[in-house]
mmCIF file of the C-alpha atoms, coordinates in Angstrom:
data_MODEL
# 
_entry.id   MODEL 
# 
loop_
_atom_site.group_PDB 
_atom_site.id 
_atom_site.type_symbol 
_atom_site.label_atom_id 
_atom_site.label_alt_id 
_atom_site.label_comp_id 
_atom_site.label_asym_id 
_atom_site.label_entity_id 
_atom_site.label_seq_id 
_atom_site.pdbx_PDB_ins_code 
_atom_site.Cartn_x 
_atom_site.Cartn_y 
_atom_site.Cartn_z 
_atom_site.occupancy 
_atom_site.B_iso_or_equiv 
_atom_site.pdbx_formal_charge 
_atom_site.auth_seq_id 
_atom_site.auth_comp_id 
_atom_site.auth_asym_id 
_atom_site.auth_atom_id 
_atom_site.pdbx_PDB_model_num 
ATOM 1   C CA . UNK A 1 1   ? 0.000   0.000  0.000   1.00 0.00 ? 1   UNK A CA 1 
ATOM 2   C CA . UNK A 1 2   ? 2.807   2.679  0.360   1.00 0.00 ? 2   UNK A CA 1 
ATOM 3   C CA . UNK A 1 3   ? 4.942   1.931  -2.375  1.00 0.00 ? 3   UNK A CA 1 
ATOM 4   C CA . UNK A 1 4   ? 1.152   2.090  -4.163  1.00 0.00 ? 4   UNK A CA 1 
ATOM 5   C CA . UNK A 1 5   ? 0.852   5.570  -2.876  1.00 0.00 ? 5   UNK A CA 1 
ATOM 6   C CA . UNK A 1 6   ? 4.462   6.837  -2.829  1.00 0.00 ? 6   UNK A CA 1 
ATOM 7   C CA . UNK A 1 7   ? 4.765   8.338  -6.443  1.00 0.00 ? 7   UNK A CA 1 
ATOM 8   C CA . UNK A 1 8   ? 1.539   10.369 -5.388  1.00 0.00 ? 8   UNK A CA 1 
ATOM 9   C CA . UNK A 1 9   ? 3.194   11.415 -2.133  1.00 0.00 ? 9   UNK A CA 1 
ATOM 10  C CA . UNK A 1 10  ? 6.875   12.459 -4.089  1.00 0.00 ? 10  UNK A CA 1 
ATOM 11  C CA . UNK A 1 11  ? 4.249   14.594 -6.855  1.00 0.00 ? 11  UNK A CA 1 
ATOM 12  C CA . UNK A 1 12  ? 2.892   16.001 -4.272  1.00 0.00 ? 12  UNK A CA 1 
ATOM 13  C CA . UNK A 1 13  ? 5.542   16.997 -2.267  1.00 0.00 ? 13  UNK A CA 1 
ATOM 14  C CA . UNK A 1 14  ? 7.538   18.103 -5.231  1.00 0.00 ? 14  UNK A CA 1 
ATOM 15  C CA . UNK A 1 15  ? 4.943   20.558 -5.905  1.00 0.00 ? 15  UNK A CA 1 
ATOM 16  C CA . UNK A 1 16  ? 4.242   21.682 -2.440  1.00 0.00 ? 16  UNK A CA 1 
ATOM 17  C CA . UNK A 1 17  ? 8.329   22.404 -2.524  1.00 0.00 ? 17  UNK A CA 1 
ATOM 18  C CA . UNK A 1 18  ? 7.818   24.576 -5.854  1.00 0.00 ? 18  UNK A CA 1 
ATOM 19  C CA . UNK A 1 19  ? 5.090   26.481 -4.587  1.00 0.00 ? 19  UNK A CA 1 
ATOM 20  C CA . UNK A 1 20  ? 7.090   27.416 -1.514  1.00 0.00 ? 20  UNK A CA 1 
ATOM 21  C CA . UNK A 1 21  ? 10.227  28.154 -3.679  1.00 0.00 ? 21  UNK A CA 1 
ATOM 22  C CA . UNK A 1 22  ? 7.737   30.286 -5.931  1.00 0.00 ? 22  UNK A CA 1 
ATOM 23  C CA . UNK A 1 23  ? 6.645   32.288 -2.725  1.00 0.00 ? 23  UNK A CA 1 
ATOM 24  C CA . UNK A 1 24  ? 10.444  32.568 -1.127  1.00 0.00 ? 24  UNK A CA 1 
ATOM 25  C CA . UNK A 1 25  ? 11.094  34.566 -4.425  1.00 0.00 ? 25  UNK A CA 1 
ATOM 26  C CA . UNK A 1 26  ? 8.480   36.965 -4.620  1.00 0.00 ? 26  UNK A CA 1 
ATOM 27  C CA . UNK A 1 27  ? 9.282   37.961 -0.945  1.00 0.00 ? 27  UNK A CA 1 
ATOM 28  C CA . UNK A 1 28  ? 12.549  38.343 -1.853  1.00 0.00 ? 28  UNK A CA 1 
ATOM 29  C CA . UNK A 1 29  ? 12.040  40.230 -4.831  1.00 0.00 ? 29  UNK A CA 1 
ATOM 30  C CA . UNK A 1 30  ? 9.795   43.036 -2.248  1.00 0.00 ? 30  UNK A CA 1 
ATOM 31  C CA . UNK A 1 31  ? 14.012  45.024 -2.119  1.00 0.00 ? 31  UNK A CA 1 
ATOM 32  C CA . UNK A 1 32  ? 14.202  48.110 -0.554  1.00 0.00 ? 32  UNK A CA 1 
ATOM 33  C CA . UNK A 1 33  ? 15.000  50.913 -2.782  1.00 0.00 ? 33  UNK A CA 1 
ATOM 34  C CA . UNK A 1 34  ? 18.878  50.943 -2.388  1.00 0.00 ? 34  UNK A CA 1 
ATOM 35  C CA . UNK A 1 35  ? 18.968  47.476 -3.351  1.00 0.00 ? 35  UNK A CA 1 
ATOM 36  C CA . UNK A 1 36  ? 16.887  47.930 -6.745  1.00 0.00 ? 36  UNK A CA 1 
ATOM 37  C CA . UNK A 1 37  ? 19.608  50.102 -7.401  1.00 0.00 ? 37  UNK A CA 1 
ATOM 38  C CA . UNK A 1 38  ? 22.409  48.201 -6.575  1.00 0.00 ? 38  UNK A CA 1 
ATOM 39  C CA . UNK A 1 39  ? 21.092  45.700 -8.775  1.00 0.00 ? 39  UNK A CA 1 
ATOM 40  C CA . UNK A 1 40  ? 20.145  47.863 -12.000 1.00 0.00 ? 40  UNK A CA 1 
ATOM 41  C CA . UNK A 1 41  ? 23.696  49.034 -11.679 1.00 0.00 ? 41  UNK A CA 1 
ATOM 42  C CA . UNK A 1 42  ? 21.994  52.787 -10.538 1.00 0.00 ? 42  UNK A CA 1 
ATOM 43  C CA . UNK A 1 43  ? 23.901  53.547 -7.543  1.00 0.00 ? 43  UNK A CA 1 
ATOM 44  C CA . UNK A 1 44  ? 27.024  54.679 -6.104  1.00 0.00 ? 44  UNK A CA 1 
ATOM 45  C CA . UNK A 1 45  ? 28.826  52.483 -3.855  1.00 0.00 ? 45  UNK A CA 1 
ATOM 46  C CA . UNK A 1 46  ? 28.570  53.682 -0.995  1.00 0.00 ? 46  UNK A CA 1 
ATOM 47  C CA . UNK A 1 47  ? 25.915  53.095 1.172   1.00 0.00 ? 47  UNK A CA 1 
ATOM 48  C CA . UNK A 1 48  ? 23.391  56.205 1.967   1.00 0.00 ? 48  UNK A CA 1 
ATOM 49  C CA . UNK A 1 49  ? 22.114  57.216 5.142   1.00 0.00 ? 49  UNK A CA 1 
ATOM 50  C CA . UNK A 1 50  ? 18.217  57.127 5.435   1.00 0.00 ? 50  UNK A CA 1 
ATOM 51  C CA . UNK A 1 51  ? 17.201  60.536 6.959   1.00 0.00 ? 51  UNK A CA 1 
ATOM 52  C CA . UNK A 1 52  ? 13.489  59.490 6.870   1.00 0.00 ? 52  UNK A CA 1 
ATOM 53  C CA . UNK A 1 53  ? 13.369  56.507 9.628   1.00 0.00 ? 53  UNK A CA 1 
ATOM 54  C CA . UNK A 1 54  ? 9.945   58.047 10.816  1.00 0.00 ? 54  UNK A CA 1 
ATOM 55  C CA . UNK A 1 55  ? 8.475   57.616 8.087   1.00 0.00 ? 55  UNK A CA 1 
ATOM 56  C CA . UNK A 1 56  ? 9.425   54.195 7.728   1.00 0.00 ? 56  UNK A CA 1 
ATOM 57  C CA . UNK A 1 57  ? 5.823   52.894 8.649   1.00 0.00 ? 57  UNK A CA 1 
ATOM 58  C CA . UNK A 1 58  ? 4.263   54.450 5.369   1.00 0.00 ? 58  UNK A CA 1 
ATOM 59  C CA . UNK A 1 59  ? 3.576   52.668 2.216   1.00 0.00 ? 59  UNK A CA 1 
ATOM 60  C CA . UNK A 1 60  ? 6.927   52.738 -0.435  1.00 0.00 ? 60  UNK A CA 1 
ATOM 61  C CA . UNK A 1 61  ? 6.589   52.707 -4.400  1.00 0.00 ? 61  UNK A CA 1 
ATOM 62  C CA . UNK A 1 62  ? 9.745   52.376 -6.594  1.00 0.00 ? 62  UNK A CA 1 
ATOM 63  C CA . UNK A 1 63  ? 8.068   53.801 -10.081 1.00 0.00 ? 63  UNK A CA 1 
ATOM 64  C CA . UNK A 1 64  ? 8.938   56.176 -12.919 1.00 0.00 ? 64  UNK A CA 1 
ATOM 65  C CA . UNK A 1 65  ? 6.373   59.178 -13.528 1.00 0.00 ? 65  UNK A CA 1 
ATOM 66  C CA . UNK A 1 66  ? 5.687   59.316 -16.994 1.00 0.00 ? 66  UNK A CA 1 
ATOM 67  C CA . UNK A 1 67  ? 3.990   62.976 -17.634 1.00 0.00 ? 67  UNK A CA 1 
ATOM 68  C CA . UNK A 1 68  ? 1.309   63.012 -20.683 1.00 0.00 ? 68  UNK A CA 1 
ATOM 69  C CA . UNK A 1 69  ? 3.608   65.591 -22.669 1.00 0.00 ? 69  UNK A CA 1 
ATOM 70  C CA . UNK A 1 70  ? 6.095   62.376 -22.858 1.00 0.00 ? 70  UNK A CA 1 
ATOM 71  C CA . UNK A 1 71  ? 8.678   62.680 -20.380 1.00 0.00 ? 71  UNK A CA 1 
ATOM 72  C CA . UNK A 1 72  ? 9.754   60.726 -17.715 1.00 0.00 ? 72  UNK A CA 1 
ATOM 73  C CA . UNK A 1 73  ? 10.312  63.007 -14.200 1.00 0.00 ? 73  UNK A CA 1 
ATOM 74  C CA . UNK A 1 74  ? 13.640  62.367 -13.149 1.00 0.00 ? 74  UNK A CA 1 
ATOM 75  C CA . UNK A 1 75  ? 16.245  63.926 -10.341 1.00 0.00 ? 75  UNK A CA 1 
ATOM 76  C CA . UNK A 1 76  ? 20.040  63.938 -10.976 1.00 0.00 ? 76  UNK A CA 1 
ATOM 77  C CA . UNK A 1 77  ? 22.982  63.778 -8.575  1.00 0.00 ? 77  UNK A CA 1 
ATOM 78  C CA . UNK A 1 78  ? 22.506  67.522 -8.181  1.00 0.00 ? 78  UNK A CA 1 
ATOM 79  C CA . UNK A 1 79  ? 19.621  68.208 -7.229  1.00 0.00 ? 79  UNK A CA 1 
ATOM 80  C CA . UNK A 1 80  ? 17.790  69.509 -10.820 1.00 0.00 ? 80  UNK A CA 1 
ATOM 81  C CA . UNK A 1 81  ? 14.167  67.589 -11.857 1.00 0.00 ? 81  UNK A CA 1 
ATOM 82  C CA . UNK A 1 82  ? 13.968  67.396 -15.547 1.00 0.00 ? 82  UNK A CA 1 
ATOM 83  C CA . UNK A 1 83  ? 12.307  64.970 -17.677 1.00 0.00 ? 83  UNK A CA 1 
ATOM 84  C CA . UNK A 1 84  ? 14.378  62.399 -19.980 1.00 0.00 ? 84  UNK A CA 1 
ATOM 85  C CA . UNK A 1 85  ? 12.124  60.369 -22.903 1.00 0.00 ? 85  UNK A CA 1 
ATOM 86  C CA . UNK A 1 86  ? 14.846  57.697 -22.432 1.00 0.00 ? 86  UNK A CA 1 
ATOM 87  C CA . UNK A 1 87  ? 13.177  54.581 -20.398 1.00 0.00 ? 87  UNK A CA 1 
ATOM 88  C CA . UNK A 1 88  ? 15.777  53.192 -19.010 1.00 0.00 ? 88  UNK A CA 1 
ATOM 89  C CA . UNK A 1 89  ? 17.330  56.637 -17.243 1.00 0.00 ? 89  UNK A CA 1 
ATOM 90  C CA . UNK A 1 90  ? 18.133  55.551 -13.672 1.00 0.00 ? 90  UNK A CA 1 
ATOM 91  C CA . UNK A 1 91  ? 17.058  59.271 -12.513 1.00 0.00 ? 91  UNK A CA 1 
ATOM 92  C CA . UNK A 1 92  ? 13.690  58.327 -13.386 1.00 0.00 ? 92  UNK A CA 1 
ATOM 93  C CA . UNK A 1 93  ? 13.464  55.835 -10.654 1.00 0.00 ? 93  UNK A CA 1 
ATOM 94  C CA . UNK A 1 94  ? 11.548  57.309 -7.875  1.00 0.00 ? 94  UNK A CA 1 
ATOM 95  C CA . UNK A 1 95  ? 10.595  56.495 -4.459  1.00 0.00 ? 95  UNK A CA 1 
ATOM 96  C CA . UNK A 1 96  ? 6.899   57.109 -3.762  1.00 0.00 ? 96  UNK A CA 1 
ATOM 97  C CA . UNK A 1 97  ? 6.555   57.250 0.105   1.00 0.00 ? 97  UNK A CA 1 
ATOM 98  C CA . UNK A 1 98  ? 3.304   57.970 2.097   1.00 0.00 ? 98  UNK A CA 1 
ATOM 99  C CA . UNK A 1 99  ? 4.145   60.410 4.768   1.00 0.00 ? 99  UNK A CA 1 
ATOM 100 C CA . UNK A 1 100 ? 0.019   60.912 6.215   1.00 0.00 ? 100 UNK A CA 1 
ATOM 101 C CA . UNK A 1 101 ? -3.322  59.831 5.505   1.00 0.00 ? 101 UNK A CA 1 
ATOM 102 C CA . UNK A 1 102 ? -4.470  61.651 3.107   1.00 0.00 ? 102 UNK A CA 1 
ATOM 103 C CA . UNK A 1 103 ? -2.514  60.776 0.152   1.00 0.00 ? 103 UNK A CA 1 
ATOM 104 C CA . UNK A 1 104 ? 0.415   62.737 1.362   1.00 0.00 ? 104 UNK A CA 1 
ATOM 105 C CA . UNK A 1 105 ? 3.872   61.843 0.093   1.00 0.00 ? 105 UNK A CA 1 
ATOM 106 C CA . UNK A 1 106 ? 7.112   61.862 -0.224  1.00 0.00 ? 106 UNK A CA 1 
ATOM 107 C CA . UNK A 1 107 ? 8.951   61.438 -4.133  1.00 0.00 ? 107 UNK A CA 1 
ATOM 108 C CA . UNK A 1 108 ? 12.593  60.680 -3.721  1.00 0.00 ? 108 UNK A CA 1 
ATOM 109 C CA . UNK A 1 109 ? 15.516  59.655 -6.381  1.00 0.00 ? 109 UNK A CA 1 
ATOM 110 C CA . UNK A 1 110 ? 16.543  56.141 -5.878  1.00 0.00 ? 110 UNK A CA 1 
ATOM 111 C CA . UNK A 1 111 ? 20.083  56.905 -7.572  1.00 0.00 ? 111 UNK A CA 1 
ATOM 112 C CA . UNK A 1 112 ? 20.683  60.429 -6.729  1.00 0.00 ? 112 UNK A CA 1 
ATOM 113 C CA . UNK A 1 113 ? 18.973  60.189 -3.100  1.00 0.00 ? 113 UNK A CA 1 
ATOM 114 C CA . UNK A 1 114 ? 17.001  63.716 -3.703  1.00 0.00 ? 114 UNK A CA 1 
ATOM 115 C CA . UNK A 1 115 ? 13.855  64.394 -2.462  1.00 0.00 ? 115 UNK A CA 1 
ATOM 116 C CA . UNK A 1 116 ? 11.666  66.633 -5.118  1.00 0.00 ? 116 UNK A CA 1 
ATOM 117 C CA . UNK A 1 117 ? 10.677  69.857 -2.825  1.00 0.00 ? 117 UNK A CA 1 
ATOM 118 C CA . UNK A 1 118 ? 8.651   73.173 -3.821  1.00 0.00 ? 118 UNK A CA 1 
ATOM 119 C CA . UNK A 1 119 ? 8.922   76.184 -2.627  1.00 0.00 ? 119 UNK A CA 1 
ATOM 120 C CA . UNK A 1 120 ? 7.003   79.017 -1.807  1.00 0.00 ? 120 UNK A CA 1 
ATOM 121 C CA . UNK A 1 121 ? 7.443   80.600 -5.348  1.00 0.00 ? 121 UNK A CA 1 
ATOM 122 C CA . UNK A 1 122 ? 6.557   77.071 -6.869  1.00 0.00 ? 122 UNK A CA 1 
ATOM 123 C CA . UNK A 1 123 ? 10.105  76.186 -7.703  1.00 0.00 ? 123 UNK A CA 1 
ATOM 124 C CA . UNK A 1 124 ? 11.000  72.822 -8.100  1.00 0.00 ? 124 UNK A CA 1 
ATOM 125 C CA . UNK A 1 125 ? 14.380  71.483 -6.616  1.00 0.00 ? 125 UNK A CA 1 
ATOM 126 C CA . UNK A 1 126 ? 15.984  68.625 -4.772  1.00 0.00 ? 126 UNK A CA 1 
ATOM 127 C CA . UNK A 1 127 ? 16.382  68.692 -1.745  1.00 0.00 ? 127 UNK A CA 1 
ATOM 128 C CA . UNK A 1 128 ? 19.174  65.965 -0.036  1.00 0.00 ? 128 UNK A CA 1 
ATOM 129 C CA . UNK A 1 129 ? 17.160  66.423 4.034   1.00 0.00 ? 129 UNK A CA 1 
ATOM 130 C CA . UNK A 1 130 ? 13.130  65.926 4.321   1.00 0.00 ? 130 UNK A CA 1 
ATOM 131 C CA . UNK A 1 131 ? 11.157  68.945 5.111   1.00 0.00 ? 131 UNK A CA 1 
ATOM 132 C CA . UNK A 1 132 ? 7.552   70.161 5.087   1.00 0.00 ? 132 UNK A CA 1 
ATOM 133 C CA . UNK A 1 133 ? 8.352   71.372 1.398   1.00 0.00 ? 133 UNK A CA 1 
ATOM 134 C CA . UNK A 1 134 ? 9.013   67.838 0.141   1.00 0.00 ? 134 UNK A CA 1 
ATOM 135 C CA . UNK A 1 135 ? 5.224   66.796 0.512   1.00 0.00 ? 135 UNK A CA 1 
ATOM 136 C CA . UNK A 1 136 ? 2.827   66.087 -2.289  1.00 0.00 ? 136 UNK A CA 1 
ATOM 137 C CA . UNK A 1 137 ? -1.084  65.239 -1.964  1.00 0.00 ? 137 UNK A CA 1 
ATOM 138 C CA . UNK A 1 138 ? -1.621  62.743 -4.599  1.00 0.00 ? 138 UNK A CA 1 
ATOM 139 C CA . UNK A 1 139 ? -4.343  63.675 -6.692  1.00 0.00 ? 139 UNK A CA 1 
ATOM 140 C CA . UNK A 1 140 ? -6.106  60.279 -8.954  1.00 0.00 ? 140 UNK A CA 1 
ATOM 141 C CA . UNK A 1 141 ? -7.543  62.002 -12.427 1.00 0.00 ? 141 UNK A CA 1 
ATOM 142 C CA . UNK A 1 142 ? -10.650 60.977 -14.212 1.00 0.00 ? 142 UNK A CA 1 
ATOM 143 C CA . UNK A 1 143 ? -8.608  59.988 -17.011 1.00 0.00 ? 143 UNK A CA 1 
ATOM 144 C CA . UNK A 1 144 ? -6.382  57.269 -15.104 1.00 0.00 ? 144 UNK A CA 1 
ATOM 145 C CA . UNK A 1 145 ? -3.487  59.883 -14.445 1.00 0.00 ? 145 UNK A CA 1 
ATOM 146 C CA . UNK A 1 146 ? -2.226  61.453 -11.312 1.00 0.00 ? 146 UNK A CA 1 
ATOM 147 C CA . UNK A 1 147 ? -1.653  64.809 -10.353 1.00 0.00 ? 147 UNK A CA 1 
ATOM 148 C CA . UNK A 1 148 ? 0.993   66.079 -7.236  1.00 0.00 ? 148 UNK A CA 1 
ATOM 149 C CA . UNK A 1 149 ? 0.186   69.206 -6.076  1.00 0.00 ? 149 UNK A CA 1 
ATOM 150 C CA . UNK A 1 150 ? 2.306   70.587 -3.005  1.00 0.00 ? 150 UNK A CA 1 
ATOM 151 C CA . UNK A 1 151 ? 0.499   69.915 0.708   1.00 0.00 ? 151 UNK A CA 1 
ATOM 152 C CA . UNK A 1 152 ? 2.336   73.082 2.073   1.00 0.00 ? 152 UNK A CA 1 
ATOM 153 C CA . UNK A 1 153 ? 2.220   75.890 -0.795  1.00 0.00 ? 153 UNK A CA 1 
ATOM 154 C CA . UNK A 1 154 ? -0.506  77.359 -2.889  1.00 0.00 ? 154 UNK A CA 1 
ATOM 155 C CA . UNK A 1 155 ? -0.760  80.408 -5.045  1.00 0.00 ? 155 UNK A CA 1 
ATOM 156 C CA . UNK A 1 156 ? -1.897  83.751 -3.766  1.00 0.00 ? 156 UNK A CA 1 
ATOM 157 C CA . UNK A 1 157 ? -5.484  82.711 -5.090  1.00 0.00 ? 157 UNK A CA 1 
ATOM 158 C CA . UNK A 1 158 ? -5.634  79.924 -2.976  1.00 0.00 ? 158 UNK A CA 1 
ATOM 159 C CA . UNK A 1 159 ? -5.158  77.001 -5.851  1.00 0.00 ? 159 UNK A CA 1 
ATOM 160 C CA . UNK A 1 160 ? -2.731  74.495 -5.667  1.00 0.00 ? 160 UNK A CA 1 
ATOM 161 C CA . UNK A 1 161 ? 0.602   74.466 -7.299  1.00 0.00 ? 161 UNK A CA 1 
ATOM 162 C CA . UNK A 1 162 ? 1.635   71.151 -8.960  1.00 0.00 ? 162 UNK A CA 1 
ATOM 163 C CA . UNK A 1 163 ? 4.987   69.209 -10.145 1.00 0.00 ? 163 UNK A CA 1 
ATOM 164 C CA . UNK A 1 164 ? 4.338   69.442 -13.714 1.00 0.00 ? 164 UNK A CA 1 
ATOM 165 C CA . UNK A 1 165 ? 6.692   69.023 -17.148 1.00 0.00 ? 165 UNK A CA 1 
ATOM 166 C CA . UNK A 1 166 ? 6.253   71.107 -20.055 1.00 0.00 ? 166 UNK A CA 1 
ATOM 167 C CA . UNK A 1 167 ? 6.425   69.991 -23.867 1.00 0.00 ? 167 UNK A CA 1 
ATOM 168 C CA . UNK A 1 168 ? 10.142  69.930 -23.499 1.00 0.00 ? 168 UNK A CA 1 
ATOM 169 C CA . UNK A 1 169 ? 10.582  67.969 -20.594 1.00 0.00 ? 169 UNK A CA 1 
ATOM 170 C CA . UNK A 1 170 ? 11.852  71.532 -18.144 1.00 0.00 ? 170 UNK A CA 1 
ATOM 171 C CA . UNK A 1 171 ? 10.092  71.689 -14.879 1.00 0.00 ? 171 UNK A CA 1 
ATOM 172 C CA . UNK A 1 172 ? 7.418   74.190 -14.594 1.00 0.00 ? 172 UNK A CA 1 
ATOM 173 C CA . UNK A 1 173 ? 6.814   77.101 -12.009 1.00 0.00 ? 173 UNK A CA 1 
ATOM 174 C CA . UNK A 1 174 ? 4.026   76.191 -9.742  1.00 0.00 ? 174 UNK A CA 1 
ATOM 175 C CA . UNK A 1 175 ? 2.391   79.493 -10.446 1.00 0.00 ? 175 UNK A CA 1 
ATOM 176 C CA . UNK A 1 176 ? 1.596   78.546 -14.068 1.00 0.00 ? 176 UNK A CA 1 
ATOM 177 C CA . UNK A 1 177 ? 0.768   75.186 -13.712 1.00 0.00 ? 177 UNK A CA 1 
ATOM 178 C CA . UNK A 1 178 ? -3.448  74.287 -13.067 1.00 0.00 ? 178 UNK A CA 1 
ATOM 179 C CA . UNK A 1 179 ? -4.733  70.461 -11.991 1.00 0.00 ? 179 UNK A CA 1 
ATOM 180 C CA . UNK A 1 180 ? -6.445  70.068 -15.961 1.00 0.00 ? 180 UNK A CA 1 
ATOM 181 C CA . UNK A 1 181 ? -3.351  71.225 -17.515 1.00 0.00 ? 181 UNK A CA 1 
ATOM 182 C CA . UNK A 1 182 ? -1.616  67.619 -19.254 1.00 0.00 ? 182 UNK A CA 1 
ATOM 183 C CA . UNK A 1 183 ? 2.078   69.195 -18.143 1.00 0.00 ? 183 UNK A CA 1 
ATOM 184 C CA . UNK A 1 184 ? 0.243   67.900 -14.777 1.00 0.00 ? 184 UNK A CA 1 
ATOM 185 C CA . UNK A 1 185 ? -0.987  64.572 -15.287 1.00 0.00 ? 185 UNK A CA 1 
ATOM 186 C CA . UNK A 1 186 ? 1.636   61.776 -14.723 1.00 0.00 ? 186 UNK A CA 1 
ATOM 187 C CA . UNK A 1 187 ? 1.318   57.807 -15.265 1.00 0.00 ? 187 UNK A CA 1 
ATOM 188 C CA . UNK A 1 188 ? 3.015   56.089 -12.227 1.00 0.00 ? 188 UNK A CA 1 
ATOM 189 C CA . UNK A 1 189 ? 4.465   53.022 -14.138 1.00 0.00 ? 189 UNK A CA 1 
ATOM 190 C CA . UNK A 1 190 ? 6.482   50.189 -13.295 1.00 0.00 ? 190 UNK A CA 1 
ATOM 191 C CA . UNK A 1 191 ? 9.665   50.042 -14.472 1.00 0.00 ? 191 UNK A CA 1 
ATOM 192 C CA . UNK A 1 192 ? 11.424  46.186 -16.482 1.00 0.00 ? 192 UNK A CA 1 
ATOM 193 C CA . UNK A 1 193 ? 14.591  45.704 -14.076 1.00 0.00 ? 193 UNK A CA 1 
ATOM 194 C CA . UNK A 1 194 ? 15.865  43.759 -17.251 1.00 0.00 ? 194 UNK A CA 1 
ATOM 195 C CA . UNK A 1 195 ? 15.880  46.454 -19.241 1.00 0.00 ? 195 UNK A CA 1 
ATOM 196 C CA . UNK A 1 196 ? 17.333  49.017 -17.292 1.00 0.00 ? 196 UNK A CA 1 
ATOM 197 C CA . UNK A 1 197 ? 20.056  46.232 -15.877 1.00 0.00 ? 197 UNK A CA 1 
ATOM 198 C CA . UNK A 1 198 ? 21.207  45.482 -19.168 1.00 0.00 ? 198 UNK A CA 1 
ATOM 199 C CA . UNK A 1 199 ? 21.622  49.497 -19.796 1.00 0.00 ? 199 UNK A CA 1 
# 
């Protein structure tokens, strides 16, 4: 009766084994951000120092923003937001952190380690230390976009002033930039760590 059975048994177990294999690799494949970018070849060698450790609770992203006038938002090791039509830039690779209920966030470079900020003016820079001006109310669009307006600064009328990219990928001033506006609108997407590995 058990050498009847035992072929079942080794199927079985042989596919319980798989299945747990299956699941050990999709845990393992949840990295933080520094490792994606270890891996895609994206970051210096060093190790960086995590200056957000309170806000380690909140929900993390790694995604590109893809704006709807056909740039991807990226920062660079200095600091400057631009956008780049080139898929496989490792300054487009940006950490989406939730910093409050709300849909308040946090948007940081993976490679460069920059936080995108605003200012009072609506001027977009990096910013290497979290502050008040590095938060963004995510905004979801009727038309399956998203909009990031800044949760600390608004214009003198009141409205809100949002990260926003113009035809040719420069970052606009928060003054001029309005919610139905496409320079607005951005496509969180994920990003093919094959491609971008092989780059």
């Amino acid at each position: 009766m058990l050498k009847w059975n035992l072929p079942t048994l080794l199927s079985r177990l042989y596919l319980h084994i798989i299945f747990l294999l299956g699941s050990m690799c999709l845990t393992c494949s949840d990295r933080t951000p520094e490792q994606l970018a270890a891996i895609m070849k994206c970051s210096k060698h060093e190790r960086h120092t995590r200056n957000y450790d309170y806000m380690e609770g909140g929900d993390v992203r790694i995604r590109q923003l893809f704006s709807r006038t056909q740039w991807f938002l990226t920062i660079d090791d200095h600091g400057n937001i631009n956008g780049t039509q080139d898929p496989t830039n490792c300054y487009s690779i940006l950490e989406i952190r939730t910093v409050s209920e709300g849909g308040v966030l946090a948007i940081k470079g993976v490679k460069s380690q920059y936080y995108i900020s605003m200012n009072k003016s609506g001027v977009l820079q990096g910013k290497k230390t979290y502050n008040e001006n590095c938060n963004f109310k995510e905004e979801f669009l009727e038309n399956f976009f998203n909009a990031y307006s800044s949760a600390k600064w608004t214009k003198q009328n009141g409205t809100e002033m949002f990260i926003a990219l113009n035809q040719n990928g420069r970052p606009l001033r928060g003054r001029k930039t309005k919610k139905e506006n496409i320079s607005s609108h951005f496509l969180p997407m994920y990003f093919s760590l094959n491609v971008i590995a092989d780059a």
